[in-house]
PAZA-817914 format. One line per field, with one value per residue (C-alpha): residue number from 1; residue in three letters; x, y, z. Coordinates in Angstrom, 2 decimals, m for minus. Layout:
REM PAZA-817914
num: (NUM ...) $
residuo: (ALA ...) $
px: (X ...) $
py: (Y ...) $
pz: (Z ...) $
REM end
This chain:
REM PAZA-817914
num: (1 2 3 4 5 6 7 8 9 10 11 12 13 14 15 16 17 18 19 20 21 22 23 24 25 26 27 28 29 30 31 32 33 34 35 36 37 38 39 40 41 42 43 44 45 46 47 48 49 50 51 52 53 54 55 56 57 58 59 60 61 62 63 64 65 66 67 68 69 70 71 72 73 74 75 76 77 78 79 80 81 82 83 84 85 86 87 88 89 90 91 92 93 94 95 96 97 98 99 100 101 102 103 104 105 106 107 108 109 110 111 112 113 114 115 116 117 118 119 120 121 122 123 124 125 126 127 128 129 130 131 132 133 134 135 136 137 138 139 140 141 142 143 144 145 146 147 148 149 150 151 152 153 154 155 156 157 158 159 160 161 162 163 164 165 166 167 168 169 170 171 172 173 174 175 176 177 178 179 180 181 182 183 184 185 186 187 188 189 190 191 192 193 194 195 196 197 198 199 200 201 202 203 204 205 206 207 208 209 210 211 212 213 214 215 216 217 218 219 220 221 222 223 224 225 226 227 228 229 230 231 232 233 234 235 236 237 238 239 240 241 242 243 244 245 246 247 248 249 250 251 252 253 254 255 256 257 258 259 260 261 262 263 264 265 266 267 268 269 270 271 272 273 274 275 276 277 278 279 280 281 282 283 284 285 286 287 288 289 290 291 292 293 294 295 296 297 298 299 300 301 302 303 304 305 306 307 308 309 310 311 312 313 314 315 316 317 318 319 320 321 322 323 324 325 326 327 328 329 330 331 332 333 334 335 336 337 338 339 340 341 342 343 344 345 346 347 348 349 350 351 352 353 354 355 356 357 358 359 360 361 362 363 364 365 366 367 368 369 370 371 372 373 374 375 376 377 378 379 380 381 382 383 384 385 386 387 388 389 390 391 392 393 394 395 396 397 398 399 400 401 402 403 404 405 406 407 408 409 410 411 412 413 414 415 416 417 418 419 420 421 422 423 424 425 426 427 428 429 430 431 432 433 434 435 436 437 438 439 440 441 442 443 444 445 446 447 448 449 450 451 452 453 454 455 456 457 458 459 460 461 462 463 464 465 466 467 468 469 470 471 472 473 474 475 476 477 478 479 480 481 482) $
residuo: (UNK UNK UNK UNK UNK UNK UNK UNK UNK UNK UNK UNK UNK UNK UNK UNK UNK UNK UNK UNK UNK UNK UNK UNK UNK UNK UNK UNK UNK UNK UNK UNK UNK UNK UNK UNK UNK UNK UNK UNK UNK UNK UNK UNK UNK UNK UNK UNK UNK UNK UNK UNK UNK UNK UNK UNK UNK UNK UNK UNK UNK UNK UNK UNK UNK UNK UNK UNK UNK UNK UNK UNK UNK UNK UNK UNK UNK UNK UNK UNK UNK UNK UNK UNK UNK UNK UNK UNK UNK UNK UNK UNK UNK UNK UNK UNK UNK UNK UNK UNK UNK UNK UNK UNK UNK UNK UNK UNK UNK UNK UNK UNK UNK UNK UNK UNK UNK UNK UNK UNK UNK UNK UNK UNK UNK UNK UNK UNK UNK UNK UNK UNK UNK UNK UNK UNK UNK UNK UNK UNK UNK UNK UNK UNK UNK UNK UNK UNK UNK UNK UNK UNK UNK UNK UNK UNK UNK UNK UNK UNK UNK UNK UNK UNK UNK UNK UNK UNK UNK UNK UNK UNK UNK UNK UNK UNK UNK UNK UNK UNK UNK UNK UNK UNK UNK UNK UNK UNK UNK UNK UNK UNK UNK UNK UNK UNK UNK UNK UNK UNK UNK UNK UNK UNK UNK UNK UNK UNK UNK UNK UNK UNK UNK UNK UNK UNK UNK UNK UNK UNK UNK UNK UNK UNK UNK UNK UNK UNK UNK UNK UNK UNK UNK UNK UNK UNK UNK UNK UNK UNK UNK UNK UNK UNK UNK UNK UNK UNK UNK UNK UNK UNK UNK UNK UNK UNK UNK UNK UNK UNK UNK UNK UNK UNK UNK UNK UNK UNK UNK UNK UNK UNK UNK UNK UNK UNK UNK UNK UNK UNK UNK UNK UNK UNK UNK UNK UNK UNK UNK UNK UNK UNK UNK UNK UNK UNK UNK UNK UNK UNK UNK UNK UNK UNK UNK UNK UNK UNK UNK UNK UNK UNK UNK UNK UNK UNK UNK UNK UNK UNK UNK UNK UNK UNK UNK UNK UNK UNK UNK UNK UNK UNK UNK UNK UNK UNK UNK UNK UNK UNK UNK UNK UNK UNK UNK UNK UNK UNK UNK UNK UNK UNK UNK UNK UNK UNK UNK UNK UNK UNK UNK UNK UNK UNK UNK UNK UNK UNK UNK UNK UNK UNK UNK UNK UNK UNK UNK UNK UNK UNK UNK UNK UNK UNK UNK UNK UNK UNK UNK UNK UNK UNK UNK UNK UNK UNK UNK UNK UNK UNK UNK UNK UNK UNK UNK UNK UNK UNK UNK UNK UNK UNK UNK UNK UNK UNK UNK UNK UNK UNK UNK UNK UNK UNK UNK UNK UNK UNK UNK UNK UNK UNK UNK UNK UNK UNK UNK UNK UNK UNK UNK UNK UNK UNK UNK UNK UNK UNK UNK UNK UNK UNK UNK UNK UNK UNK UNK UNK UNK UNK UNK UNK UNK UNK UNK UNK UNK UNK UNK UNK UNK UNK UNK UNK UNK UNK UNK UNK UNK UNK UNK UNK) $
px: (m18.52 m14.98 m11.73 m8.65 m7.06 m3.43 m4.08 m5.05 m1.77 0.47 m0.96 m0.24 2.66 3.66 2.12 m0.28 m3.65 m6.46 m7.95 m11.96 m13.51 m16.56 m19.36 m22.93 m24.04 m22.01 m20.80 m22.29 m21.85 m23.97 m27.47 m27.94 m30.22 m31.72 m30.54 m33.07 m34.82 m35.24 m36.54 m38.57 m35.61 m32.96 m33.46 m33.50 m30.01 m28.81 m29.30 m28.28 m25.02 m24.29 m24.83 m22.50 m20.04 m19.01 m17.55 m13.46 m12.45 m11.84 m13.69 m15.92 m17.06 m14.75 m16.52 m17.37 m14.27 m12.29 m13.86 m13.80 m10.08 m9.58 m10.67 m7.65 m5.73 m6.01 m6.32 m9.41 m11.14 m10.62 m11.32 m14.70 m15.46 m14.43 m17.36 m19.49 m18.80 m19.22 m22.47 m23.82 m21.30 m23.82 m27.05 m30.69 m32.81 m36.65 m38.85 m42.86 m43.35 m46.69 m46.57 m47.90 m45.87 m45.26 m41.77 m43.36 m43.72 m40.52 m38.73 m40.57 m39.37 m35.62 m35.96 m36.43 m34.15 m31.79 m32.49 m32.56 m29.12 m30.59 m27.83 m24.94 m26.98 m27.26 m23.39 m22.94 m25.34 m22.68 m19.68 m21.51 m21.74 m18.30 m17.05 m19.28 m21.34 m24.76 m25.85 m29.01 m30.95 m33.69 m36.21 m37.31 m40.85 m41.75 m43.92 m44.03 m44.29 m40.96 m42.93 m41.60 m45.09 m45.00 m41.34 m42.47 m45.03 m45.29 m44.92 m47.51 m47.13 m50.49 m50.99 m52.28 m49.15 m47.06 m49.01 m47.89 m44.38 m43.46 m40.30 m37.14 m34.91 m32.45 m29.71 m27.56 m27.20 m23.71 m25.40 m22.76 m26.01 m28.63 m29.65 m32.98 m35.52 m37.72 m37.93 m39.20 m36.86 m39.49 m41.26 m38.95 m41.65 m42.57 m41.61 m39.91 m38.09 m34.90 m36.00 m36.02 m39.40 m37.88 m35.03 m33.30 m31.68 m29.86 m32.33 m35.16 m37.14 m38.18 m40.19 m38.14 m40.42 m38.81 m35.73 m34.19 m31.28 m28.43 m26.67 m24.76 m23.08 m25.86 m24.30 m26.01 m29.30 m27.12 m25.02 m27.03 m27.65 m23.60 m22.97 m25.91 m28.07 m25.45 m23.48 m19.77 m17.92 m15.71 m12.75 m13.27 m13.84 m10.24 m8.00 m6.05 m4.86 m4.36 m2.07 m0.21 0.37 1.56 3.91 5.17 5.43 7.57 9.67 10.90 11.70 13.58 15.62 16.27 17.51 20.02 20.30 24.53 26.55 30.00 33.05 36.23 38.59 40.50 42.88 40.16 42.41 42.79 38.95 37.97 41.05 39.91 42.69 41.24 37.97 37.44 37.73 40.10 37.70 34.97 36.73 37.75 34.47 33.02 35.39 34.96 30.93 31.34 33.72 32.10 29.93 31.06 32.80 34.51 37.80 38.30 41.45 42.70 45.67 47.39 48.73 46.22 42.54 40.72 37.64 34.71 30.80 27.90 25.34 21.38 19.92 16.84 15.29 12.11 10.83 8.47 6.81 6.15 4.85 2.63 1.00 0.34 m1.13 m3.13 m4.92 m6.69 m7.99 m9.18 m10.90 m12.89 m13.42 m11.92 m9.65 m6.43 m6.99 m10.00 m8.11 m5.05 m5.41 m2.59 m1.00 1.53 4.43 4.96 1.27 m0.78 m2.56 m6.55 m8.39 m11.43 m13.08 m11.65 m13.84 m17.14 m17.18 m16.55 m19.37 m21.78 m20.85 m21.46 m24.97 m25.84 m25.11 m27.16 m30.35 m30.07 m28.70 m30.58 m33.70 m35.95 m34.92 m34.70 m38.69 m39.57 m38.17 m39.93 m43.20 m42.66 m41.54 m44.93 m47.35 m44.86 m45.54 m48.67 m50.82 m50.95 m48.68 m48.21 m47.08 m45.95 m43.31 m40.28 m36.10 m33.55 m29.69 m27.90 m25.34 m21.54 m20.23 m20.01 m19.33 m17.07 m18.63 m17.69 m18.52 m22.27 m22.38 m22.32 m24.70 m26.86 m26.49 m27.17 m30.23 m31.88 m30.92 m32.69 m35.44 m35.79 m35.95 m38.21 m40.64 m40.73 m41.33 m44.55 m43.11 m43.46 m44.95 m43.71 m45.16 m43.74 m40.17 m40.84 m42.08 m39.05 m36.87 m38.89 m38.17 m34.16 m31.82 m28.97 m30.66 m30.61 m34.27 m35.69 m38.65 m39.91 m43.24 m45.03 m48.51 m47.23 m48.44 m45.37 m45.37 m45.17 m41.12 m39.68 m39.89 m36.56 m35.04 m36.42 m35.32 m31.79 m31.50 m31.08 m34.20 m32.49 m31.01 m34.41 m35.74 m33.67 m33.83 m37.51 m38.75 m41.45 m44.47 m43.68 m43.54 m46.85 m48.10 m47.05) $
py: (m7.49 m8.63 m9.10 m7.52 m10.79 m8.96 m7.75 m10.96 m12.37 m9.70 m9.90 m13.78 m13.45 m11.26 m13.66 m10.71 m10.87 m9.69 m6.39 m6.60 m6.21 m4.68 m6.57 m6.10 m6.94 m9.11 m7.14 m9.02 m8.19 m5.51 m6.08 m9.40 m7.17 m4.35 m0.39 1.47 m1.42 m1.19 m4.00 m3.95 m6.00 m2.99 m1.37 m4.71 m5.52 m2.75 m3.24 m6.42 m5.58 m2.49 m5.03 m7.46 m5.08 m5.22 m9.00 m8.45 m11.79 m10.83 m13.75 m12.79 m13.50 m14.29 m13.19 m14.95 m13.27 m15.06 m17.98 m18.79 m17.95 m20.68 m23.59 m22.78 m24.64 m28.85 m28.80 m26.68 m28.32 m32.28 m31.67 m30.21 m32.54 m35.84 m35.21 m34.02 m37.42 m39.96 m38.30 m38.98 m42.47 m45.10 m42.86 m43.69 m46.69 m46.07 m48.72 m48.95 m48.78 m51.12 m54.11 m53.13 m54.25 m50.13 m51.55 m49.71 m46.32 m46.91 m47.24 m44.31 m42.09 m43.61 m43.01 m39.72 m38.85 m40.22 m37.85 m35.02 m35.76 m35.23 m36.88 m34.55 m31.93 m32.83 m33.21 m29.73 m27.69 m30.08 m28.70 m24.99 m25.85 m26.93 m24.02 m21.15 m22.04 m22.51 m24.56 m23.79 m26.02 m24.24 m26.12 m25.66 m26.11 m26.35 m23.45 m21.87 m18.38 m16.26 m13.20 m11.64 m12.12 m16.16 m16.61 m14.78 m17.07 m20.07 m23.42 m25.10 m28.91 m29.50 m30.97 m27.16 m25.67 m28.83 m30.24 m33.39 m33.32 m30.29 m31.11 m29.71 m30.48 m28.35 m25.67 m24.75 m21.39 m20.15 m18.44 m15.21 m14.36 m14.70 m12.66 m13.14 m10.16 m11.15 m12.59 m12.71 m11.00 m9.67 m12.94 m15.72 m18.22 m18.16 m21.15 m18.65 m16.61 m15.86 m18.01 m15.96 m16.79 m15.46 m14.84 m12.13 m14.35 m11.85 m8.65 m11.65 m12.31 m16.39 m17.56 m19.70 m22.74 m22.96 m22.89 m26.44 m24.83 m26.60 m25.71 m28.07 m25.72 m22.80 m20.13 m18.53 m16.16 m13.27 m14.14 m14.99 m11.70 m11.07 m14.55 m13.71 m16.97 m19.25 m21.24 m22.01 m23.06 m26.09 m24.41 m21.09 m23.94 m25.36 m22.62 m21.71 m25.48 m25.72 m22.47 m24.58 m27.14 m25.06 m23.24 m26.34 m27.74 m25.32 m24.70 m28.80 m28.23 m25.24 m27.18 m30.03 m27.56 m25.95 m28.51 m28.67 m25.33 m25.38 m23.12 m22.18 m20.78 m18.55 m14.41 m11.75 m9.33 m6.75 m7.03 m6.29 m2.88 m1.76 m2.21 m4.62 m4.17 m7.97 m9.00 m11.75 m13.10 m12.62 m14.83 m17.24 m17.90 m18.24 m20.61 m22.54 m22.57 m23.95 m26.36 m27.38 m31.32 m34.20 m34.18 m30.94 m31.27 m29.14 m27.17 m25.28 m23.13 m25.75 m22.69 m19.78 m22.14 m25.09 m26.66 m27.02 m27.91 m27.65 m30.06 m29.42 m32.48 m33.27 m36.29 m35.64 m33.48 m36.11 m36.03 m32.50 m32.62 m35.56 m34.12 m30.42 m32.88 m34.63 m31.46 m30.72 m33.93 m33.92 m30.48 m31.58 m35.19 m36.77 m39.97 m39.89 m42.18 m39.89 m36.80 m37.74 m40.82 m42.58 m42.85 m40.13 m41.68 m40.78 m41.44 m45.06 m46.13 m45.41 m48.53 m50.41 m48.86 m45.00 m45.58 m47.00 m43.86 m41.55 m43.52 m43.07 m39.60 m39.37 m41.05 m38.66 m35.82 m37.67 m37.38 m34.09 m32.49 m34.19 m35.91 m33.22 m31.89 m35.58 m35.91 m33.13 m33.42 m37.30 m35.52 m33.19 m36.17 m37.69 m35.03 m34.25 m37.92 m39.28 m36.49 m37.83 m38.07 m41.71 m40.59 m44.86 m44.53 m43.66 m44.18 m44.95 m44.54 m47.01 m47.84 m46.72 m49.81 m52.97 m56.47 m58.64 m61.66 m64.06 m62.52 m61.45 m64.83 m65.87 m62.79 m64.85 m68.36 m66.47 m64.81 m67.84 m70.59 m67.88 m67.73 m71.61 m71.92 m68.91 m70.55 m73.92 m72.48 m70.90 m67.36 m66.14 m67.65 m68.68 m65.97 m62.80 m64.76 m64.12 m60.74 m59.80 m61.60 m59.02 m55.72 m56.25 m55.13 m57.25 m60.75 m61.62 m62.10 m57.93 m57.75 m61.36 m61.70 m63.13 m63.62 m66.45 m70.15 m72.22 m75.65 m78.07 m78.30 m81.50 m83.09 m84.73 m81.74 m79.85 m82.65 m82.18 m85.29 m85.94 m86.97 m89.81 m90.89 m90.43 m93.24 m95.66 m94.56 m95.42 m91.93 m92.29 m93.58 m91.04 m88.12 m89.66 m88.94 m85.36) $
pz: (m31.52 m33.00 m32.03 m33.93 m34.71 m34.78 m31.52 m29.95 m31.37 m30.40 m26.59 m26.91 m28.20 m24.90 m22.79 m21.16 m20.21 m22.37 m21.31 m21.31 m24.45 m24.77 m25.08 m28.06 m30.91 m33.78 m36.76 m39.65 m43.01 m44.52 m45.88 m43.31 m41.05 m43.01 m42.54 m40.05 m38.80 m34.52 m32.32 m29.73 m27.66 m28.25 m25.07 m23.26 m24.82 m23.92 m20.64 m20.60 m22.51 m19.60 m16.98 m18.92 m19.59 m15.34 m16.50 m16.80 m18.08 m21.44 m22.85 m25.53 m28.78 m31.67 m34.57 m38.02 m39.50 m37.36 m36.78 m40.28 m40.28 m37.89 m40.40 m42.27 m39.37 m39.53 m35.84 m35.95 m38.80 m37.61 m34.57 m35.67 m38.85 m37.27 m34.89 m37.38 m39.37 m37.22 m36.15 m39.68 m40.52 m39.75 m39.93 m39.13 m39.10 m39.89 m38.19 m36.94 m33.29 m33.98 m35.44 m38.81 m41.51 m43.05 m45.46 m48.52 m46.65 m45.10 m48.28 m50.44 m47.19 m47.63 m51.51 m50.54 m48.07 m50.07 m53.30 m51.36 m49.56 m46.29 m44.42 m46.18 m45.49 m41.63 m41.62 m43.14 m40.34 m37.75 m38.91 m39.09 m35.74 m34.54 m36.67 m35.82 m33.32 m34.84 m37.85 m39.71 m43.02 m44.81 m45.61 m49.52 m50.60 m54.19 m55.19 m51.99 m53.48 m52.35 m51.17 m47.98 m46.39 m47.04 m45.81 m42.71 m42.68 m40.46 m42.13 m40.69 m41.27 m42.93 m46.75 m47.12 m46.77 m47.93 m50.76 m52.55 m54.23 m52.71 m50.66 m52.59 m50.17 m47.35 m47.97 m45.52 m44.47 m42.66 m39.74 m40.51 m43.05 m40.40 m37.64 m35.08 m35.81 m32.79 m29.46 m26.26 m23.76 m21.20 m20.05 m18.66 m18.04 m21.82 m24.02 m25.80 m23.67 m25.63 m28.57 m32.45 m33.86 m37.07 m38.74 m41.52 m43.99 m45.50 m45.50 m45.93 m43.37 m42.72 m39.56 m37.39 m38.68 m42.33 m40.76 m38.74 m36.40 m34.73 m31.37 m29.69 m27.43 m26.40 m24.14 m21.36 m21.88 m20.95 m24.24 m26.75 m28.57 m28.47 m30.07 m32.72 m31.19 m31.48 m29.19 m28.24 m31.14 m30.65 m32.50 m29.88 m27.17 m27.96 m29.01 m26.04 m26.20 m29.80 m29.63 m26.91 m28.58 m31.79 m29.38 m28.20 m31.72 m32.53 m29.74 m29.74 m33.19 m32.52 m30.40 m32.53 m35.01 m32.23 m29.64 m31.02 m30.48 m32.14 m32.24 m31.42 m29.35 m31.16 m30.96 m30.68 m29.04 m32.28 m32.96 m29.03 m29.03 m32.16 m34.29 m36.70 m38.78 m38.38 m41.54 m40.94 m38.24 m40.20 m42.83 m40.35 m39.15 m42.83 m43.33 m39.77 m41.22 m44.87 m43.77 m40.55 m41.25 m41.60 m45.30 m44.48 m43.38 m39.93 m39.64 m36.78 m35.89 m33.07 m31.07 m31.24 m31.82 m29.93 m30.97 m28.45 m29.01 m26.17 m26.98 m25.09 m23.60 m26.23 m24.13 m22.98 m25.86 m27.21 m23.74 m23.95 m27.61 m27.15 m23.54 m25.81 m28.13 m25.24 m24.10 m26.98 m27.25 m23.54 m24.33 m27.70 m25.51 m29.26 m28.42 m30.05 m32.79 m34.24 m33.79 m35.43 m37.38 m35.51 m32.24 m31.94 m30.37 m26.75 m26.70 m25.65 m28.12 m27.98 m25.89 m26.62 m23.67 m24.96 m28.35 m26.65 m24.62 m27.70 m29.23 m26.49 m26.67 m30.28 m29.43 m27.17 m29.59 m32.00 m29.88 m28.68 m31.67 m34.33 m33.28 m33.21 m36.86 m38.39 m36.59 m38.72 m41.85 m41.68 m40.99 m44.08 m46.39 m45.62 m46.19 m49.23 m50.60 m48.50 m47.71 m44.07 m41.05 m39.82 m36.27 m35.78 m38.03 m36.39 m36.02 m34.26 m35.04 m35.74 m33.06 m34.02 m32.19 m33.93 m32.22 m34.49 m36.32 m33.75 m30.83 m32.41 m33.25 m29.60 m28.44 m31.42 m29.95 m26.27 m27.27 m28.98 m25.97 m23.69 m25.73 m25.87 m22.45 m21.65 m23.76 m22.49 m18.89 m20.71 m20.09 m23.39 m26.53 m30.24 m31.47 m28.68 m29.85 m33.44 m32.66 m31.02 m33.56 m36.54 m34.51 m33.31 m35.91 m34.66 m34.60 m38.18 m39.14 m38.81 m40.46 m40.09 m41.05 m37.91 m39.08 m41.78 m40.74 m40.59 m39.95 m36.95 m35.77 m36.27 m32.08 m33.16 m33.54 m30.89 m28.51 m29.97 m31.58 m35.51 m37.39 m39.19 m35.52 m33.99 m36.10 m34.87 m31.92 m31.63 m31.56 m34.53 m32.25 m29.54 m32.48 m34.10 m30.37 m29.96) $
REM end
């Protein structure tokens, strides 16, 4: 189903309500879904779409067409890609949940992530996402023959189906060349009730496994087969307020450009009867125009003209702008200073507090957007380069917010004091401290060995005291003691 763009912008434009539009299936291009191919789910969408149909909102969806129209617009696309970038800025951290030292597998799985631009690829399936709804990354495997019945296949995470070297990499796939050939839509106590267990890829058809898909947004059962499996764009999510806020845009400037009438008072008697064609009026008000700023020289019959100007009051107008503005941030939950770069004026400036919540947002996107497809694509890495699955190496994303050097500095000096006097209580031990130094990322000494013998600490230092002081101090005998 798609909307007549012109229409939708004529009915704005009148400021009328949309009439209901019919709901079904997308219109995707042809050759996506092959020509005299029925599902077993057709009569069960049509049912659904009659009983969907009785909805009079007018909501619906957009369609690719128009959808992809919409990037053309900054408003659309930043508010989309700035997501899509700081979910990918700072990336992943690879670690081992044991305390096995695993650096050289961790690095040959970096190595490869790396070649295979896994995290550009990640970004791209985001802003699929943000701009159409769904984001999908095939999965390439090296010599995987490109028969219809292996596509369809399952890719079954075993060194039998992924031998060694056979990762290739991703490719992203704009989901207006995919369409779901099968799912469950009879059983909603199934796992996958309303879940494609494969895919056309443009006439080809690929089991959902060889496929990683991204939905940030899912819509409701009920909608799914309308919106072709995807979910609520964010640029369908915030286009009533970015057409607001164009409106607006436009109107203030309108304004600025008219907010000064001028003219003047002048014989229009022969014009009004009909005795004159105007002419002379006509040439007096050319001449009132060309002559009119501030070099021109303004000149006026004293007994038949007077000069008069209405001038609109313009205060305010950056208000109105900036609170336009406001609303589309509040509806794509971006602070200001992401959105636009700067802080518009009319606008406070983006707090502290406003960008720790956008980052804890972006975090939580992280996990529920990415973890599962990042798990995977580790898991095919290693069978691609080790043959095995190693199900104790893991990750963690690395945390947007950064504490400046002084303050981590103090965290530091925090930490370690704590630490000093948890051990002398004989809470922990010298070695759970070192342990817990290796595995935090923020405490300076990650990946510590802690099986390596180190020597006895100096007593004078541990009392606080300077070795050369402690001397003096009479401190040797009491050291030879310890």
């Amino acid at each position: 189903m798609t909307i007549d763009p012109g229409l939708l912008a004529r009915m704005r434009a009148a400021q009328v309500d949309r009439p209901a539009m019919p709901w079904g299936l997308p219109q995707l291009p042809l050759g996506v879904v092959p020509e005299k191919t029925r599902l077993a789910m057709d009569a069960a969408q049509a049912s659904n779409f009659a009983y969907l149909n009785q909805a009079q909102t007018g909501l619906g969806f957009l369609g690719y067409p128009f959808l992809s129209e919409l990037t053309q617009r900054a408003e659309y696309r930043n508010a989309t890609q700035r997501v899509a970038f700081e979910m990918t800025r700072k990336w992943i951290h690879l670690k081992s949940e044991s305390d096995q030292k695993k650096d050289a597998e961790i690095q040959v799985i970096n190595q490869e992530m790396k070649k295979h631009k896994v995290r550009g690829w990640f970004r791209q399936a985001a802003i699929h996402d943000g701009f159409f709804g769904r984001g999908q990354l095939y999965v390439k495997i090296k010599d995987a023959r490109r028969t219809q019945k292996e596509l369809a296949s399952p890719l079954l995470e075993s060194r039998y189906k992924i031998p060694r070297d056979s990762f290739q990499g991703l490719k992203a796939v704009e989901p207006l060349y995919t369409s779901p050939f099968e799912y469950n839509s009879s059983d909603p106590l199934a796992d996958d009730f309303y879940v494609p267990r494969s895919w056309f890829v443009l006439g080809q058809k690929v089991h959902d496994s060889r496929l990683l898909t991204f939905n940030s947004q899912p819509v409701p059962d009920l909608l799914k087969p309308s919106y072709n499996f995807g979910g609520m764009s964010m640029s369908q999510l915030i286009m009533e307020t970015v057409e607001n806020w164009l409106s607006t845009r436009q109107n203030v400037n309108r304004m600025i450009q008219g907010y000064s009438t001028s003219g003047i008072r002048t014989k229009m008697g022969d014009v009004l009867n009909g005795s004159s064609d105007g002419g002379d009026l006509l040439d007096r008000a050319e001449f009132f125009a060309a002559a009119r700023d501030n070099f021109g020289l303004l000149l006026l019959d004293k007994d038949l003209e007077e000069f008069f100007q209405f001038n609109a009051p313009i205060s305010g107008l950056d208000k109105l702008q900036a609170q336009a503005l406001e609303h589309i941030c509040s509806v794509s939950q971006l602070p200001l200073i992401i959105l636009t770069g700067i802080s518009p004026s009319g606008l406070n400036a983006s707090s502290e507090g406003e960008i720790r919540v956008f980052y804890d947002l972006i975090h939580d996107r992280q996990e529920a957007i990415f973890r599962e497809p990042l798990e995977k694509v580790i898991r095919i890495i290693q069978l691609s380069k080790f043959g095995v699955i190693d199900p104790d190496i893991t990750f963690d994303f690395e945390p947007l917010w950064q504490a400046d050097v002084e303050k981590l500095a103090r965290i530091r000096k925090s930490d370690a004091d704590a630490a000093v006097e948890l051990q002398a209580a004989g809470v922990v031990s010298a070695q759970e401290n070192r342990s817990k130094l290796a595995k935090d990322p923020d405490s300076g000494y990650e990946g510590l060995d802690v099986d390596a013998e180190l020597p006895d600490p100096d007593p004078a230092l541990v009392m606080g005291k300077d070795p050369l002081l402690a001397k003096t101090e009479g401190l040797e005998k009491p050291m030879g003691a310890l």
